[in-house]
C-alpha positions as CSV (number, residue, x, y, z in Angstrom):
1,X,0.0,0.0,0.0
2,X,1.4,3.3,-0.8
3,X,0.0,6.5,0.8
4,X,0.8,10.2,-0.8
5,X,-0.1,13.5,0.9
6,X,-0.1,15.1,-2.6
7,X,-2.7,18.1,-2.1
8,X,-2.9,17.3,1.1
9,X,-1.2,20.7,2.2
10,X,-3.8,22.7,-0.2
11,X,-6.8,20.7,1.9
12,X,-5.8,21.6,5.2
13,X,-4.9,25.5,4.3
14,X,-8.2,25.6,2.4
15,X,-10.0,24.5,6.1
16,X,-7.5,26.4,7.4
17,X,-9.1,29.8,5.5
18,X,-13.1,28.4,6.1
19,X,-12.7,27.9,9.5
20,X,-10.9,31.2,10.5
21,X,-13.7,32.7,7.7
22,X,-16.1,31.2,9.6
23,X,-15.2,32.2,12.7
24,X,-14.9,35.8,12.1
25,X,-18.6,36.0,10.7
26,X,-19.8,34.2,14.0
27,X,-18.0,36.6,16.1
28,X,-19.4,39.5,14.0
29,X,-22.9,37.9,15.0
30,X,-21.9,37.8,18.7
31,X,-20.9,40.9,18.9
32,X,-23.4,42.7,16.8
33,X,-26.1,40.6,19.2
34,X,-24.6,41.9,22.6
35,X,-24.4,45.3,21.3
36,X,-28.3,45.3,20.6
37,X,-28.9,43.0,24.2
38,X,-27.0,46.3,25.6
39,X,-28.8,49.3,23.7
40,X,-32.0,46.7,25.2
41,X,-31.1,46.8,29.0
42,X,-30.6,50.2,28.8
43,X,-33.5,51.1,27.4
44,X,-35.5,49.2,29.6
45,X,-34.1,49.5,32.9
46,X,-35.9,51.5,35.5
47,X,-34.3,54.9,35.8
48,X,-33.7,56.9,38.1
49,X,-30.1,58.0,38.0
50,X,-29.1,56.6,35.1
51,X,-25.8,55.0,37.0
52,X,-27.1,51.6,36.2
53,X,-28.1,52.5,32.6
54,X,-24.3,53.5,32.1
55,X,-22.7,50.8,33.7
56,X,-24.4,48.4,31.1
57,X,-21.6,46.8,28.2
58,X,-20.5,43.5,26.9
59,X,-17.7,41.6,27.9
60,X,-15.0,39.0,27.2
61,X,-14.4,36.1,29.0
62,X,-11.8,37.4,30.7
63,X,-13.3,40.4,31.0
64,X,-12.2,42.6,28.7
65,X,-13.7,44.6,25.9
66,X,-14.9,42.1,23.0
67,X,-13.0,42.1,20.1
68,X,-13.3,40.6,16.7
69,X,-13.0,37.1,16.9
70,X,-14.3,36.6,20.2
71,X,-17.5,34.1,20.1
72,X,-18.8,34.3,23.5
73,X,-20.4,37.5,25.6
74,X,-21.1,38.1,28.9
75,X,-23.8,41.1,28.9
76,X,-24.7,43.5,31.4
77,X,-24.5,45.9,34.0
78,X,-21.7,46.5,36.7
79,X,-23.7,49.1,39.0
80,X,-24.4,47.1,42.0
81,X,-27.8,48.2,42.1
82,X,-28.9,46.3,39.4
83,X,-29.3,42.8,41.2
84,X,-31.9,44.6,43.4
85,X,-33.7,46.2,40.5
86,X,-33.6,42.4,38.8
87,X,-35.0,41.0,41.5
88,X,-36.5,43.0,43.9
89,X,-35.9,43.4,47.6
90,X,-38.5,42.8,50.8
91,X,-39.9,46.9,49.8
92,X,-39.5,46.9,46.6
93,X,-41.0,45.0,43.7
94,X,-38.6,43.7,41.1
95,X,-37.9,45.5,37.5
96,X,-36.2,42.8,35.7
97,X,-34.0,43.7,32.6
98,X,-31.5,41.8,32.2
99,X,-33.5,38.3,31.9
100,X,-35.7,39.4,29.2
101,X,-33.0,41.5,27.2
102,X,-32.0,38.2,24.8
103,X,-35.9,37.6,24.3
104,X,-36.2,40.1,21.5
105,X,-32.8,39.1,19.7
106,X,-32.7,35.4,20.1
107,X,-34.6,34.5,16.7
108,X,-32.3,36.6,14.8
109,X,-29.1,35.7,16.5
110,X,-30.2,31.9,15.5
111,X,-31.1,32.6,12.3
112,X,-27.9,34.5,11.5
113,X,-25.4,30.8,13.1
114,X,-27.8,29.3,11.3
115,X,-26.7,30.6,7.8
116,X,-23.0,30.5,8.7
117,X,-23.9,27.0,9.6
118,X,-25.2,25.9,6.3
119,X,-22.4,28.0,4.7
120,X,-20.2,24.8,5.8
């Protein structure tokens, strides 16, 4: 038996390319989703100073800004205020935002892996 890697080199730069193409247009999505999940939260969060409002932004996972090529988010706000508007205290009724941000952006976000997906 005789085995040959003849093209083998242009195969694996070619998934090489799709997967890094790939990549990018998913993080694109993620990002462009976490920005709109943002402008969402702070639109609908109870105001009153606007402190929690502007502490609202997106995240890496180490907790940096996101960047291209990053494909997961962590979304929301850093005020410490926020958990008790979220969730209420024993006086006060809660005012969630945060939970129901993705609601409105879900279908699309799928919808958009979904044609990188079949792009494969």
């Amino acid at each position: 038996m005789t085995m040959t890697t003849v093209g083998l080199d242009s195969l694996v730069a070619d998934l090489d390319k799709a997967g890094l193409t790939i990549g990018l247009r998913a993080s694109r999505v993620v990002i462009d989703t976490a920005n709109q999940i943002e402008d969402t939260q702070r639109r609908t969060v109870q105001r009153r100073s606007g402190a929690t409002a502007r502490s609202v932004n997106s995240v890496d996972d180490s907790g940096g800004p996101l960047t291209l090529g990053d494909l997961t988010a962590e979304i929301g706000p850093d005020d410490w205020k926020a958990h008790l508007l979220e969730y209420g205290t024993k006086r006060a009724r809660p005012f969630p935002f945060v939970g129901t941000s993705l609601d409105p952006h879900r279908a699309g976000y799928i919808a958009a892996m979904a044609r990188i997906a079949g792009d494969i």
